[in-house]
LOKOL-611800 format. One line per 3 residues: number of its first residue (from 0); for each residue x, y, z of N, C-alpha, C. Coordinates in steps of 0.05 Angstrom, whole numbers. Atoms other than C-alpha are relative to their C-alpha. Example, Ala and Ser with C-alpha at 12.3 -4.5 7.8 and 13.67 -1.06 7.14 Angstrom:
residues 2
0	18 -24 0 246 -90 156 18 24 0 | -16 -24 -1 273 -21 143 -15 22 14
***
This chain:
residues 337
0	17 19 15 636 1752 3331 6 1 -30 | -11 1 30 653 1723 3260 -24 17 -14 | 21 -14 27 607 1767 3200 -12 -26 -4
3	16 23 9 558 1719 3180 7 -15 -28 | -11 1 23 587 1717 3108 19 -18 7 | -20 11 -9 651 1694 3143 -6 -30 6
6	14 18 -4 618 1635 3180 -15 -24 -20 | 8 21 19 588 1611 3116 16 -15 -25 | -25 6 22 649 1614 3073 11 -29 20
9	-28 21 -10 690 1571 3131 -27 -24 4 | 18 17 3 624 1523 3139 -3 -14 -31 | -3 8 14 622 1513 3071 30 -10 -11
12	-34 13 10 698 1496 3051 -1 -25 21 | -3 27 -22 693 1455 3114 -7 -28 -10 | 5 15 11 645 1412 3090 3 -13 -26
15	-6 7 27 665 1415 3020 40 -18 5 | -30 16 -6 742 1382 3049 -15 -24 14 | -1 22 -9 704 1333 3088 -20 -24 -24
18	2 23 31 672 1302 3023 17 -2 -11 | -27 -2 7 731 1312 2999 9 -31 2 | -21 27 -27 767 1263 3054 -22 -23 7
21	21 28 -4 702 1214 3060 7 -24 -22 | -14 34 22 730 1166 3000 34 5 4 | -26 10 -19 803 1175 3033 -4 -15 17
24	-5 16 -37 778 1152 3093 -14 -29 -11 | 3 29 7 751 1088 3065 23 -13 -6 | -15 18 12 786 1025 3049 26 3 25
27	-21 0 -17 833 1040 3117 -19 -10 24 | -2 13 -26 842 1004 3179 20 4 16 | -25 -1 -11 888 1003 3232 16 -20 -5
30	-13 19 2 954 979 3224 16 -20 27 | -4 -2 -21 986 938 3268 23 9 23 | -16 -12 -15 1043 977 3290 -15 20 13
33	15 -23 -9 985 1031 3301 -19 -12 25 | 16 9 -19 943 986 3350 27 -9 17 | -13 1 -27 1004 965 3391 14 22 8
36	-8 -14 -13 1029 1028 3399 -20 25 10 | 24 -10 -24 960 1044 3432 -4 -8 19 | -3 20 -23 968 985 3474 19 7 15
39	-37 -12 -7 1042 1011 3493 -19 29 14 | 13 -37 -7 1006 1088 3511 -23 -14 19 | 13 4 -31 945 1052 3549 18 -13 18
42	-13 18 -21 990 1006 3590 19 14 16 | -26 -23 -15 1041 1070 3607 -17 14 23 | 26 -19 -15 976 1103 3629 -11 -11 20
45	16 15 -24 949 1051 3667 22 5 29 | -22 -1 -11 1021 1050 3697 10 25 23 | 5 -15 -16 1015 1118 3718 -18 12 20
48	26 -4 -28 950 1112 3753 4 -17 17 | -6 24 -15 976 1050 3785 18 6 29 | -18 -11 -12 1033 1093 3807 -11 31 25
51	15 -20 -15 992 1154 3829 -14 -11 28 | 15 13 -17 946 1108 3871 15 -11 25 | -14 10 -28 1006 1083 3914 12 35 19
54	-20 -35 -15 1034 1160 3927 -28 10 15 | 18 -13 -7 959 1178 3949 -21 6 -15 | 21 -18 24 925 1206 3889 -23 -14 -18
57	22 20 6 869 1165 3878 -22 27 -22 | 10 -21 25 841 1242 3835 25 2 -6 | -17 -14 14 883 1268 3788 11 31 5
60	-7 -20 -16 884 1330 3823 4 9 26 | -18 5 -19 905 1308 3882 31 -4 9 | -24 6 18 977 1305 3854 10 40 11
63	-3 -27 -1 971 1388 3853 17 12 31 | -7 -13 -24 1001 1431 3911 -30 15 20 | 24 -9 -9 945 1450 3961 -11 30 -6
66	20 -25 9 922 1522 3941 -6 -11 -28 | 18 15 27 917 1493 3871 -20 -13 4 | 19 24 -8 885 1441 3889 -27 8 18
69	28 -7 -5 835 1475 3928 -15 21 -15 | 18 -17 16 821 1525 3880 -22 -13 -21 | 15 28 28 799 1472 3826 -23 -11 16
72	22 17 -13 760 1437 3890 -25 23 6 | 21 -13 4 713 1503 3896 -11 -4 -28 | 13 -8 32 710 1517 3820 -19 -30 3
75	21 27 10 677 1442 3822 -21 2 21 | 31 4 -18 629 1456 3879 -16 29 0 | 21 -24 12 607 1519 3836 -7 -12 -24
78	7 19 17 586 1467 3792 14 6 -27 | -20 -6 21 645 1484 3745 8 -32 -3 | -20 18 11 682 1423 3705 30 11 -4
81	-17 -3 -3 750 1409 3711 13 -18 -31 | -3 27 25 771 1384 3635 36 12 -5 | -32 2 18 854 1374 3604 8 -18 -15
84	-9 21 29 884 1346 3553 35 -8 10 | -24 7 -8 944 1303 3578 15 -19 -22 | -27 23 16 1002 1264 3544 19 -19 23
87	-16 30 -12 1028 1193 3569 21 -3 -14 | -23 -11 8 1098 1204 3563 23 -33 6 | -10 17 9 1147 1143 3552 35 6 19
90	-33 -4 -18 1214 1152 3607 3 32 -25 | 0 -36 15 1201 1227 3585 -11 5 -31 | -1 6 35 1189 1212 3506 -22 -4 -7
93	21 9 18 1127 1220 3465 -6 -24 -4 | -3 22 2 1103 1160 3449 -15 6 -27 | 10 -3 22 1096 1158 3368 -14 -25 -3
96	31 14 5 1029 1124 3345 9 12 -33 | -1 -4 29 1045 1113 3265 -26 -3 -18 | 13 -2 12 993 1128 3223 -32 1 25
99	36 -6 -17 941 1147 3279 5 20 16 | 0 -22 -22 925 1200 3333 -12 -13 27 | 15 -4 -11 913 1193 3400 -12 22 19
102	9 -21 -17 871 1240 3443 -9 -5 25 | -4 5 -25 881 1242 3512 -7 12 23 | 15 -23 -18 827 1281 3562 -2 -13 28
105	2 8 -26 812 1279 3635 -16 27 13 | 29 -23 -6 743 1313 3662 -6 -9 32 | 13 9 -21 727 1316 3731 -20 24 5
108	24 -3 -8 659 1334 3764 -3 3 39 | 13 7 -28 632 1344 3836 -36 -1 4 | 39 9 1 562 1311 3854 -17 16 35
111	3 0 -22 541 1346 3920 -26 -11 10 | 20 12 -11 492 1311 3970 -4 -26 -12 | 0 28 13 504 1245 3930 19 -18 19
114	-19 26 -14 534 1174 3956 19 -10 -34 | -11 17 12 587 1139 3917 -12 -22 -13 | 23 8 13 531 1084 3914 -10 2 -20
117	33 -8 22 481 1123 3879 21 3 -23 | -10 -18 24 535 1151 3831 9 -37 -14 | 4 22 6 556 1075 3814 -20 -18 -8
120	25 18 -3 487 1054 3809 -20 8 -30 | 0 -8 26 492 1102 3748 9 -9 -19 | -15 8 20 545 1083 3714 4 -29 -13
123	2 26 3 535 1008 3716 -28 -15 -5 | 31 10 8 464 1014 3699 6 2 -37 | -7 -6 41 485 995 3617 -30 -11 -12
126	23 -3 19 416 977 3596 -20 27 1 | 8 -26 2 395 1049 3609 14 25 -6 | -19 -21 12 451 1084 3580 -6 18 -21
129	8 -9 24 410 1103 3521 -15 8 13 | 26 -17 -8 362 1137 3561 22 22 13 | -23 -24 -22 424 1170 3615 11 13 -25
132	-26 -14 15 464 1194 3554 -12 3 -29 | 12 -3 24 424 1204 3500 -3 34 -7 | 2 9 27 430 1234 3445 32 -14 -9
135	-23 9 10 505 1211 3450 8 -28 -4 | 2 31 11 482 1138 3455 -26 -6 -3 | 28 2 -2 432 1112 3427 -8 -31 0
138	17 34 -11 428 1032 3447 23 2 15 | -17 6 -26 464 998 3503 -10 -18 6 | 10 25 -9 459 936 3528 20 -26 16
141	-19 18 -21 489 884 3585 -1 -21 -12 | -3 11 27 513 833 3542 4 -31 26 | -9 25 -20 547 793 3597 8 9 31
144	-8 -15 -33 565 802 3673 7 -28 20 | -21 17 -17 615 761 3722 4 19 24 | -9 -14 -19 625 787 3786 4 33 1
147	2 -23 6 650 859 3776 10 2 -31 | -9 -3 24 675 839 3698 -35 -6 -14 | 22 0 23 618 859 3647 10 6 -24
150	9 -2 30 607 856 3572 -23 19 -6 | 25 -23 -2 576 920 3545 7 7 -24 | -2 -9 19 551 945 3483 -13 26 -4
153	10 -30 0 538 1016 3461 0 6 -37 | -10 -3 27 527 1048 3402 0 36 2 | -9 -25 -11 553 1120 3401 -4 19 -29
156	8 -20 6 522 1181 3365 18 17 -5 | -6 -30 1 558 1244 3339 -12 12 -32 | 11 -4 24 535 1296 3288 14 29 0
159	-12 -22 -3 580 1353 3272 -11 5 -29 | 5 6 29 589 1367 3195 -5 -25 -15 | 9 26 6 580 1298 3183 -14 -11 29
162	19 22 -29 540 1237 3225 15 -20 4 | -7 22 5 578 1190 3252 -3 -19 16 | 9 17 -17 559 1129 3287 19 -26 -5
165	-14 33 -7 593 1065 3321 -4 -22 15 | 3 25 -15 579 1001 3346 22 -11 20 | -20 9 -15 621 987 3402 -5 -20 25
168	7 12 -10 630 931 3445 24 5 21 | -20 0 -9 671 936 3511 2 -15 32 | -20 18 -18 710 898 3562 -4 26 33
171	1 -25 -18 695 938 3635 -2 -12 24 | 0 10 -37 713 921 3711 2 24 6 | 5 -18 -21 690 955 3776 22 -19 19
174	-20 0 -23 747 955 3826 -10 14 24 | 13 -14 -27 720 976 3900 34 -5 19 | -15 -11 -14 785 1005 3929 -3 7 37
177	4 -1 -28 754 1025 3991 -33 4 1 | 24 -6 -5 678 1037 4020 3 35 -18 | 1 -27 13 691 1105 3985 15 7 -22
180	-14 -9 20 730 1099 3930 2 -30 -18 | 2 22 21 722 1059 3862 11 2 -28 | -18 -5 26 752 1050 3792 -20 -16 -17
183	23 12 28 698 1033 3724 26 1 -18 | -22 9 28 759 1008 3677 -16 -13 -26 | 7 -5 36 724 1015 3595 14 -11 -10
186	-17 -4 30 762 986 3543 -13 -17 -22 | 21 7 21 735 972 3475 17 -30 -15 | -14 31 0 749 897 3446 -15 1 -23
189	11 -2 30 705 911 3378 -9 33 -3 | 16 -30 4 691 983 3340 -10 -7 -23 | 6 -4 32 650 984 3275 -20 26 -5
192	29 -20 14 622 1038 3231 -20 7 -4 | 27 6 9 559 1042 3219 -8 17 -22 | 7 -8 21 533 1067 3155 -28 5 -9
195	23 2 2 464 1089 3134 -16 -2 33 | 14 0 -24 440 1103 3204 -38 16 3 | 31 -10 2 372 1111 3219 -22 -14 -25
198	17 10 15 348 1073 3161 -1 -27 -6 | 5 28 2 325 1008 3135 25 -10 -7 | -23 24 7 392 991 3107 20 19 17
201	-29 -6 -6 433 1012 3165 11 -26 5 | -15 21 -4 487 968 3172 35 3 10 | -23 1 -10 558 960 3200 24 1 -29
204	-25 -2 11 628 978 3154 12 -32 1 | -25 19 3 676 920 3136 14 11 9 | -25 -23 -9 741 945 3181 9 0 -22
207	-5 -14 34 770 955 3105 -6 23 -7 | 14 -25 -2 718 1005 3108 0 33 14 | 12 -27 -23 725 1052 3164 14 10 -15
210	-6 -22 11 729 1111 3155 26 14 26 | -26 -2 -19 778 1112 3221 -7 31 16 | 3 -18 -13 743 1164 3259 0 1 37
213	-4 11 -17 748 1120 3319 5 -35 -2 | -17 4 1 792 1076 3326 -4 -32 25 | -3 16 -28 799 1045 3400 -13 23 18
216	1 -14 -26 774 1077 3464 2 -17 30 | -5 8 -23 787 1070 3535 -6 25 18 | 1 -8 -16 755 1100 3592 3 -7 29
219	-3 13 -36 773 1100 3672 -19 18 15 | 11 -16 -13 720 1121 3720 19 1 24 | 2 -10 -36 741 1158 3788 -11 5 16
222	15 -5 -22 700 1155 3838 -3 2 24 | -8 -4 -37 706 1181 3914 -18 21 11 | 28 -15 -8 654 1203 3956 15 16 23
225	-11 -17 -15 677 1262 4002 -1 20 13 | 10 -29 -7 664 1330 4027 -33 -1 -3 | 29 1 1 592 1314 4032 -9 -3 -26
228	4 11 23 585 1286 3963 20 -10 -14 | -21 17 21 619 1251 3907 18 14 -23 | -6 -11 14 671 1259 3862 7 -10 -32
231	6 20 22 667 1238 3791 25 4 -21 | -18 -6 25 730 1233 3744 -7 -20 -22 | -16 12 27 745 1206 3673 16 10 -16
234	-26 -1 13 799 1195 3637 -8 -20 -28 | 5 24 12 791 1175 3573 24 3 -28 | -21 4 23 842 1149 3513 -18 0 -27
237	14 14 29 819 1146 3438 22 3 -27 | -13 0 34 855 1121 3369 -19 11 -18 | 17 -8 28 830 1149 3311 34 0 -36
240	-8 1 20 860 1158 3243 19 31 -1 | -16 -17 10 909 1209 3212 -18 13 -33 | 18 -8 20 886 1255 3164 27 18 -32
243	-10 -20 23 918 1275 3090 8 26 3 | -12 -34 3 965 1344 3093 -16 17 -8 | 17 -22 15 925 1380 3057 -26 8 10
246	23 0 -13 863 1367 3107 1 7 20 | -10 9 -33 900 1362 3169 -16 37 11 | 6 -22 -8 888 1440 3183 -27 8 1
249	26 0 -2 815 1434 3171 -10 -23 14 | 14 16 -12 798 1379 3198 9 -17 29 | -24 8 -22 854 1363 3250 -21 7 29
252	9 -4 -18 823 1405 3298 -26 -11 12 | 22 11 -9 756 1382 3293 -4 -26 18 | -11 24 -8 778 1314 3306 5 -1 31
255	-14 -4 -44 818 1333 3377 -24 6 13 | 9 -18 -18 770 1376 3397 -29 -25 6 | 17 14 -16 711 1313 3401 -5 -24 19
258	4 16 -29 737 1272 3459 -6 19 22 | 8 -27 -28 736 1340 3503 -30 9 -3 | 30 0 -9 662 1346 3486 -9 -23 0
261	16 24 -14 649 1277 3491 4 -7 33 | 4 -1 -27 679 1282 3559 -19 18 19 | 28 -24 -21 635 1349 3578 -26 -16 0
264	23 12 2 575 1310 3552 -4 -21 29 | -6 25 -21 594 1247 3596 0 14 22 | 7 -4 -38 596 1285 3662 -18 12 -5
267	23 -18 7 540 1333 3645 -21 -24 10 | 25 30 -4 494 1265 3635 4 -9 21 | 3 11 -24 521 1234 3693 -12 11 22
270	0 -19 -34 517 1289 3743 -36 4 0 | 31 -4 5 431 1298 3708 -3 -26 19 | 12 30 -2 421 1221 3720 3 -11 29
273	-9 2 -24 457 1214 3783 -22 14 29 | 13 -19 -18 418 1276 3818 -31 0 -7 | 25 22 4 352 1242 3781 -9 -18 12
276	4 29 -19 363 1175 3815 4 2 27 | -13 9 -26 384 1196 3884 -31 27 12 | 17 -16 -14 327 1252 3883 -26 -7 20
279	17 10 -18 279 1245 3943 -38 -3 -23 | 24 7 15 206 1212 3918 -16 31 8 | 21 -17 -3 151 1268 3904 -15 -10 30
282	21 5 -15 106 1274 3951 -28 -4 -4 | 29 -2 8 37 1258 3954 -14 13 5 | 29 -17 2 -26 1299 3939 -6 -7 28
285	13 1 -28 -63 1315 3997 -24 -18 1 | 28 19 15 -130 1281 3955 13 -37 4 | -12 25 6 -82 1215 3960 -1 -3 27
288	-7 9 -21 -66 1216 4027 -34 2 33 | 27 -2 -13 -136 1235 4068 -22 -18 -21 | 37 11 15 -202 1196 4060 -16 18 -13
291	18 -14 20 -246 1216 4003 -21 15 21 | 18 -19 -10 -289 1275 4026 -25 -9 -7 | 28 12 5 -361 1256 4040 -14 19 -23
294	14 -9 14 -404 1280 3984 -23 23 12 | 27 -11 -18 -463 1306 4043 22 37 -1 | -10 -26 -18 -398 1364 4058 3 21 -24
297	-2 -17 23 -397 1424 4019 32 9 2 | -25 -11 5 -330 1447 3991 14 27 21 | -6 -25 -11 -328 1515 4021 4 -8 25
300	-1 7 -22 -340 1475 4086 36 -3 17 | -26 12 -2 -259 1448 4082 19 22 -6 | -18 -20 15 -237 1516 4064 -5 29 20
303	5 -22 -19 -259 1555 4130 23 9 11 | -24 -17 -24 -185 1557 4168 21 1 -23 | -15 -5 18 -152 1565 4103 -5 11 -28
306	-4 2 21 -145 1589 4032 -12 -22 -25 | 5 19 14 -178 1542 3983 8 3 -43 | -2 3 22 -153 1533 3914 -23 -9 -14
309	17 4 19 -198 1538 3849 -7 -26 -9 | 2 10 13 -173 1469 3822 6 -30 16 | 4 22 -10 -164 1424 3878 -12 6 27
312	9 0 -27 -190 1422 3961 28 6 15 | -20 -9 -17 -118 1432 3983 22 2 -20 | -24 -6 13 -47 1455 3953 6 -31 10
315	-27 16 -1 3 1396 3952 20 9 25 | -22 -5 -14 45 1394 4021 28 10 -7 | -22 -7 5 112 1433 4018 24 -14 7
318	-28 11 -7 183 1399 4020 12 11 -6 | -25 -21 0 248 1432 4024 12 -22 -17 | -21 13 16 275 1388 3962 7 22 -28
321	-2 -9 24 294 1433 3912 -3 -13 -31 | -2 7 19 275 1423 3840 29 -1 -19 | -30 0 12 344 1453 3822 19 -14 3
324	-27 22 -2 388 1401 3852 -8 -25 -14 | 1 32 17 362 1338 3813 4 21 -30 | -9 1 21 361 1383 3747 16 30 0
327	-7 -29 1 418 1438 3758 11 8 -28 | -7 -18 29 440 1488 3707 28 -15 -13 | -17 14 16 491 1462 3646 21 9 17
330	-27 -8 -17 557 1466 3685 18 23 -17 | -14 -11 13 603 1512 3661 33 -4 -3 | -20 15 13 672 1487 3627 29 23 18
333	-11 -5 -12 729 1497 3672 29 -14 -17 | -25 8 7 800 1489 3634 36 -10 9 | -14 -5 -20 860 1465 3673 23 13 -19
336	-27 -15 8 924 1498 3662 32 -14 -5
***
């Protein structure tokens, strides 16, 4: 563990580089050699899930050799996450992105005792996204909807050493592959800054403005229901900005490192909301379900072949639903190799 001294020295320089870099990062936008060679990187990507999907591999880790591959499929039904950071590679070749970064994760989840259904019934519920995923969004709203093509707006939360918030609007089809297997295709078609959040004059950036902390994003859901529950992937792409030499080492990492907790967050929330919505209804009071006790009967009377509680005439009937499976413990972060 760092000295506490330590911790406050690298917290403070931190912050003191990212005021620094907050009037750099103004007055930039993307250029457009930097947006089509995000277009070029999603379209390779798409290309290789296109390609995966005909060989079998409808998960990403279905691809693996079978002991791999089943080791990863316990670690996820010990409610472990499966997160990596991949690169979409060009007939073998990097694919340079000038004057931007992108970051390139892929998180999968297992939902047990869930339907494909219910887990869909999550992810396509967008006017409650700000309730499922909050604090990481905090509005959402179905803007438009065609068959399985919707219009969806979000506005997305983070707060590290700075706060930064975005208005994003995005472009998103459900593909139904089979009765058990489906595809939520994300991609963003407007991003803006937002500035002054939380108060009377918040308001959206001029792109001139950004500060280029995001960029573009693109998420793909995976979804296949299986082994007696579901399985939940994403994959998600994001542009962002490049950062001044002299920053890059402070602030570089920070940068990478928050699509891989925006993806932990993202399954975390789903897998709560999912095992929320599919949980069986309470039961009812016993006072709810029997006719009101005549007034003439004395209490003690209803309490001869049993136990009588202080605070009602009967306990609450028992069900075998566990409280722990609608809200289980934070998963714990599984790294692939």
């Amino acid at each position: 563990m760092q000295p506490a001294i330590s911790r406050s020295f690298f917290s403070t320089l931190l912050a003191a580089a990212i005021s620094l870099l907050a009037p750099l990062a103004r007055a930039h936008e993307p250029k457009p050699e930097t947006l089509a060679a995000f277009d070029h990187y999603r379209d390779k990507t798409e290309a290789r899930m296109d390609s995966d999907l005909l060989a079998g591999h409808f998960l990403y880790i279905d691809q693996f050799p079978g002991p791999r591959r089943n080791e990863i499929e316990a670690q996820l039904r010990r409610n472990e996450f499966y997160l990596e950071q991949l690169h979409t590679l060009d007939d073998g070749h990097h694919i340079h992105v000038p004057s931007g970064i992108i970051h390139h994760w892929i998180g999968i989840a297992f939902l047990p005792g869930v339907t494909l259904a219910q887990t869909k019934s999550v992810l396509e519920d967008y006017a409650h996204q700000k309730e499922n995923y909050f604090p990481d969004v905090r509005q959402s709203r179905l803007l438009s909807q065609n068959g399985n093509d919707s219009e969806v707006f979000l506005q997305f939360y983070s707060k590290t050493i700075v706060t930064a918030v975005f208005n994003v609007n995005f472009a998103s089809r459900t593909t139904n592959y089979s009765p058990t297997r489906t595809q939520i295709r994300s991609c963003s078609t407007r991003v803006a800054d937002v500035d002054n959040f939380g108060t009377a004059n918040e308001h959206e950036l001029q792109p001139a403005d950004s500060r280029g902390y995001l960029w573009k994003l693109c998420t793909w859901w995976h979804i296949e229901e299986k082994d007696r529950g579901t399985y939940i992937q994403v994959e998600a792409v994001e542009l962002s900005r490049t950062v001044p030499f002299a920053f890059a080492w402070i602030v570089n990492p920070i940068i990478r490192n928050v699509p891989k907790t925006f993806l932990s967050h993202l399954l975390s929330a789903t897998q709560k909301a999912v095992n929320k919505k599919s949980a069986p209804p309470a039961s009812k009071p016993v006072s709810q379900i029997l006719p009101p006790r005549p007034s003439s009967v004395p209490l003690f009377a209803l309490c001869l072949h049993r136990p009588c509680r202080s605070d009602s005439v009967a306990s609450p009937p028992r069900t075998f639903f566990s409280p722990a499976a609608a809200f289980p413990p934070e998963p714990r972060e599984y790294r692939g190799q």
